[in-house]
C-alpha positions in Angstrom: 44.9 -130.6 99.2 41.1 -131.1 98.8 39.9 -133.7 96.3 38.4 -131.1 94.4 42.0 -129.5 93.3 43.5 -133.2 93.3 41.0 -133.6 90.8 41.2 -130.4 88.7 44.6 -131.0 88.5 44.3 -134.9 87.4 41.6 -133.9 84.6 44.0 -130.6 83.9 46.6 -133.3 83.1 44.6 -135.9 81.5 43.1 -133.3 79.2 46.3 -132.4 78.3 45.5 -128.7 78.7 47.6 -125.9 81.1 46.5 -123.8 84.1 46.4 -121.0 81.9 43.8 -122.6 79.6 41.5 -123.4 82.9 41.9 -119.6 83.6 40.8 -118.5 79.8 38.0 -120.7 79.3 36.6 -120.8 82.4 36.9 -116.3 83.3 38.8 -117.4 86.5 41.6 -116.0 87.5 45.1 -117.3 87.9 45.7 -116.0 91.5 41.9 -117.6 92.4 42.7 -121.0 91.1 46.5 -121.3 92.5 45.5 -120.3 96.0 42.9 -122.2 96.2 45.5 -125.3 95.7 48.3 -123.7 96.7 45.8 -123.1 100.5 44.0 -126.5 100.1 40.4 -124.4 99.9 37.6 -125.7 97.9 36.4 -122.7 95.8 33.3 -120.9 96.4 30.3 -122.9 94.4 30.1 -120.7 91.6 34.0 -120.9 90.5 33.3 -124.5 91.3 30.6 -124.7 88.6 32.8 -122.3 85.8 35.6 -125.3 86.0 33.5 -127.9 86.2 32.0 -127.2 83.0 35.4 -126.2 81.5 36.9 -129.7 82.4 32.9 -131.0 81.2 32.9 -132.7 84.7 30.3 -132.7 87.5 30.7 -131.1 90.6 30.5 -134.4 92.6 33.1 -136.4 90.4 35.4 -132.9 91.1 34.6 -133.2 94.6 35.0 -136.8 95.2 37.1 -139.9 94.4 37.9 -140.3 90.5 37.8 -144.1 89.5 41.3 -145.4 88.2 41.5 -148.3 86.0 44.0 -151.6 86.7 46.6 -149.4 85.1 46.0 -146.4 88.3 44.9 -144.4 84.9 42.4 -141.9 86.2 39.3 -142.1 84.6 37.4 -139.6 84.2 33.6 -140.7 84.6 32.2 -138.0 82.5 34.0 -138.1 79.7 31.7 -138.7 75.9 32.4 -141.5 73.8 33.9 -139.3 71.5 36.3 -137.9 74.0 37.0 -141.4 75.4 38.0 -142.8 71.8 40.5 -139.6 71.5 41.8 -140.2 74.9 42.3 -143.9 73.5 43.7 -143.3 70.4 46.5 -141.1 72.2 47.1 -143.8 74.6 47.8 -145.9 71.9 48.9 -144.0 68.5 52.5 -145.2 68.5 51.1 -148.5 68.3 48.8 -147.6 65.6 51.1 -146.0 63.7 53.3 -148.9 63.9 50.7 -150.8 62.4 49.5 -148.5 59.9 53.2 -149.0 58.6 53.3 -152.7 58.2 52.3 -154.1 55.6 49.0 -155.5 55.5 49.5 -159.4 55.8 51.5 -158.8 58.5 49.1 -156.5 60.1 46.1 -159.1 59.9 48.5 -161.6 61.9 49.8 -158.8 64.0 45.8 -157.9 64.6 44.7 -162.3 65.0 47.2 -162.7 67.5 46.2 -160.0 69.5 42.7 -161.1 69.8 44.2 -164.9 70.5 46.2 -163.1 73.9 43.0 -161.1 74.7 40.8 -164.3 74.3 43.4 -166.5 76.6 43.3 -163.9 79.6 39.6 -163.3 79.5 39.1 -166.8 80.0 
């Protein structure tokens, strides 16, 4: 499969959205879009473009490597700061919640050693 549909798929997934959404909010259709991966075919440039600026990518980061943290978590480089904190938050709202549900001694001891592990591997 090209990298472009290894990546529309990857950002599909990170998004958390569905093929069908891709279709709907970018006016391309279904059959378009699953040929394309289905025949490993990078899309002419302007269906390139619509789902590009659906997944609020640029063409090149479609259509080459995507960066992975230590985790292999895909990263996606174009991503806002406000997207990025959501994408965090998700990552880690079990653990918040957890937290939230302590109470809040134990959550600023919780929270200290935390920082004391960070501090001992960054060194």
């Amino acid at each position: 499969m090209s990298s472009f549909w290894v990546n529309v798929k990857k950002s599909i997934i990170y998004k958390e959205m569905e093929i069908k959404d891709l279709v709907f909010r970018s006016g391309v259709s279904y059959s378009t879009i699953i040929n394309g991966m289905n025949k490993n075919s990078m899309p002419h440039a302007d269906i390139a473009l619509k789902i590009s600026r659906v997944l609020n990518m640029s063409l090149e980061s479609l259509m080459g490597e995507l960066e992975y943290n230590v985790e292999g978590e895909f990263l996606p480089t174009q991503l806002n700061l406000e997207q990025r904190e959501i994408a965090l938050y998700r990552k880690n709202k079990n653990i918040i919640d957890a937290l939230e549900e302590l109470p809040s001694p134990l959550r600023d001891a919780v929270e200290e050693l935390v920082k004391r592990a960070r501090d001992s591997i960054q060194r």
